[in-house]
C-alpha positions in Angstrom: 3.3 -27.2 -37.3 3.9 -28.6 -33.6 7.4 -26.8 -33.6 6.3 -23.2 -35.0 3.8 -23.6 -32.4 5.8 -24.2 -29.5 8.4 -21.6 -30.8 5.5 -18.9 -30.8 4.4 -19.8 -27.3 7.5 -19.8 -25.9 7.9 -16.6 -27.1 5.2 -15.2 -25.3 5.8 -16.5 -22.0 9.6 -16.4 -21.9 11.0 -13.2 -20.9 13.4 -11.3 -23.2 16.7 -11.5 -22.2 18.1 -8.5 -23.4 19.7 -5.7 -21.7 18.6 -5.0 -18.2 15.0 -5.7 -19.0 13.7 -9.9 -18.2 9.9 -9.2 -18.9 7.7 -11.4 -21.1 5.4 -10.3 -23.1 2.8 -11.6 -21.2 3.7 -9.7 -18.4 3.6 -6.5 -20.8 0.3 -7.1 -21.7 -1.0 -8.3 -18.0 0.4 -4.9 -16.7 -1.2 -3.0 -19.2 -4.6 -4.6 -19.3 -4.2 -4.8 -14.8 -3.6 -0.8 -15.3 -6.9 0.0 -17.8 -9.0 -2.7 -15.8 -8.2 -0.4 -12.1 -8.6 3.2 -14.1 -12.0 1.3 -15.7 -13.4 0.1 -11.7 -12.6 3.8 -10.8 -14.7 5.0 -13.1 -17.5 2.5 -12.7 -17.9 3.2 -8.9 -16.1 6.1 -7.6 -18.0 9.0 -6.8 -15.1 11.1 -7.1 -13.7 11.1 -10.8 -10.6 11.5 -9.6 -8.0 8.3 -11.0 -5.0 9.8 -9.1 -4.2 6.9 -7.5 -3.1 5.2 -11.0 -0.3 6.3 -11.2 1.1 4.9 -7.9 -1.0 1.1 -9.1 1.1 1.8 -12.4 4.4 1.7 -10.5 3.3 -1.1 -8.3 2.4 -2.9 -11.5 5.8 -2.3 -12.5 7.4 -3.3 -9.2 5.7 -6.6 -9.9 6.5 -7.6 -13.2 10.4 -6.5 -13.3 11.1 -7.2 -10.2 9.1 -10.3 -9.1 12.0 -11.9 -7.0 12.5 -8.7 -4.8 11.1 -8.4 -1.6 9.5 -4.9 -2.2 7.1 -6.8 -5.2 6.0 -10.0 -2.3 1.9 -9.5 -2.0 2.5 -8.4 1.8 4.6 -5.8 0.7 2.5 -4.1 -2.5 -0.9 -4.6 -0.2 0.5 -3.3 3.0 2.7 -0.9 2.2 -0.1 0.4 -0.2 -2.6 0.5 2.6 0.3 2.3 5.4 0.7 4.6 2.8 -2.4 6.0 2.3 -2.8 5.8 6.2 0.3 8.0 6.9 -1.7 10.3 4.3 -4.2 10.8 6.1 -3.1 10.9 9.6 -0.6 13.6 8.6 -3.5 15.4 6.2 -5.0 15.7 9.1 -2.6 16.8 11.5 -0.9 19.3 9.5 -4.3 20.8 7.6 -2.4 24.0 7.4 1.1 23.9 6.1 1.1 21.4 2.9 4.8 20.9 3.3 4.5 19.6 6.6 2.6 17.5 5.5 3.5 16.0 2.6 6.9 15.4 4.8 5.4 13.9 7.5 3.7 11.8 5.2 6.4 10.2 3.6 8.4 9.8 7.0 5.3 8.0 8.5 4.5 5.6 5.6 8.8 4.5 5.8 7.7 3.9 9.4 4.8 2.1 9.1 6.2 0.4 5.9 9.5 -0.6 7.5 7.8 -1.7 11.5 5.6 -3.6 9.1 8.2 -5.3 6.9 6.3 -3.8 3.9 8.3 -1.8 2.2 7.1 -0.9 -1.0 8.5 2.2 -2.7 5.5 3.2 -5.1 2.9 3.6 -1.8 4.9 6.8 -1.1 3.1 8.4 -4.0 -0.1 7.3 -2.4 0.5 9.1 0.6 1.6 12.3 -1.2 -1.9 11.7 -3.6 -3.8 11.7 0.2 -1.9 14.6 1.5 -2.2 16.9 -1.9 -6.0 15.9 -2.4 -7.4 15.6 1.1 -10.8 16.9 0.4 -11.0 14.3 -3.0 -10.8 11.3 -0.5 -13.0 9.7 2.6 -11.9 6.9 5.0 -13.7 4.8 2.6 -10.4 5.8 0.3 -8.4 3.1 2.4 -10.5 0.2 1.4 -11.5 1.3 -2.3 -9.6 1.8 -4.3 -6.2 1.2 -2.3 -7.1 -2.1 -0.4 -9.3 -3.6 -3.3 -6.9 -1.9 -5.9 -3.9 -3.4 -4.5 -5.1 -7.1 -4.2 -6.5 -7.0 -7.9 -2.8 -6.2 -9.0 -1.3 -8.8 -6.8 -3.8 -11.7 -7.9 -3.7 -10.5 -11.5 0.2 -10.7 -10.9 -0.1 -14.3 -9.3 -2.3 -15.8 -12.2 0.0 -14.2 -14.9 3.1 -15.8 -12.8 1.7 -19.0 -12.3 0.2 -19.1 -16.0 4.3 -18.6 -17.2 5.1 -21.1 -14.7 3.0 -23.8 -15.6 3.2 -22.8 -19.4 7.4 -23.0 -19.3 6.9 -26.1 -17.5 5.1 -28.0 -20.0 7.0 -26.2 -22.7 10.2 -28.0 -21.3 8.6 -31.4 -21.9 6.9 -31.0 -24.9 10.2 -29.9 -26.1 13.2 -32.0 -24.2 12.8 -35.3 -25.7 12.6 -38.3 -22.6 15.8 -39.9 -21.7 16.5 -43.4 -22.2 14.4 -45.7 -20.5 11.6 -42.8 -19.4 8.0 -43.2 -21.0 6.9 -40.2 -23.7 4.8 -37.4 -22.5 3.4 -37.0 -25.6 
């Protein structure tokens, strides 16, 4: 009974080594449940029903758990480069208010800017300063702190208990299952 239960959690918290993909299933059910818990907080308290910036959490989410070594998915990086994002949205929204090319380029131009002066260069926030530019009327300052600031460190602690969770988990995996050497005491 000990060994089919260490078999099915290791299953769960070891990632699947197949193809290009390294994701546990853990992780597959962390992203999914950090995605419907962020689109569930937006419809709690936002006074705009508008769950745009989903999509652009979804692919942060996604930067996170397939890419966890990679400096574009460190917590600086998916917080910051969130937040410059939707800054370089608005600045540009509002400096262009007449020519929605304009300013959907400058958006994207200013949020590499900010992102790379920054060292916080996080791909997905380019789709939250497009979101800013395309819906400037859905979103107030307040937009910057909730849901992007707030939004953005939910996904990165939920990403940091999920990570440490597998850490800790494989850890005592490895010595419930690699029996002591000679001379060492038994964990068990």
């Amino acid at each position: 009974m000990k060994q089919r239960v260490e078999r099915v959690f290791e299953k769960i918290v070891t990632p699947a080594k197949t193809g290009v993909l390294n994701i546990s299933p853990l992780e597959i059910v962390a992203a999914g449940l950090t995605i419907g818990l962020l689109f569930w907080l937006n419809d709690a308290v936002a006074t705009s029903k508008i769950p745009l910036i989903i999509p652009s959490f979804a692919a942060s989410v996604g930067v996170l758990y397939t890419q966890p070594g990679m400096s574009n998915a460190r917590s600086w990086n998916v917080i910051a480069g969130q937040f410059f994002g939707a800054l370089a949205g608005f600045i540009c929204a509002s400096i262009f208010t007449g020519s929605l090319p304009l300013a959907v380029g400058c958006a994207v131009g200013l949020a590499l800017l900010f992102q790379r002066t920054t060292h916080s260069l996080h791909p997905p926030a380019l789709a939250t300063a497009l979101i800013v530019v395309i819906t400037p009327d859905a979103h107030g300052a307040m937009f910057l702190v909730r849901p992007v600031l707030a939004g953005s460190i939910i996904i990165v602690a939920i990403a940091w208990i999920v990570h440490l969770f597998e850490i800790t988990a494989l850890a005592h995996l490895k010595l419930m299952v690699t029996p002591p050497k000679e001379g060492e005491p038994s964990v068990t």
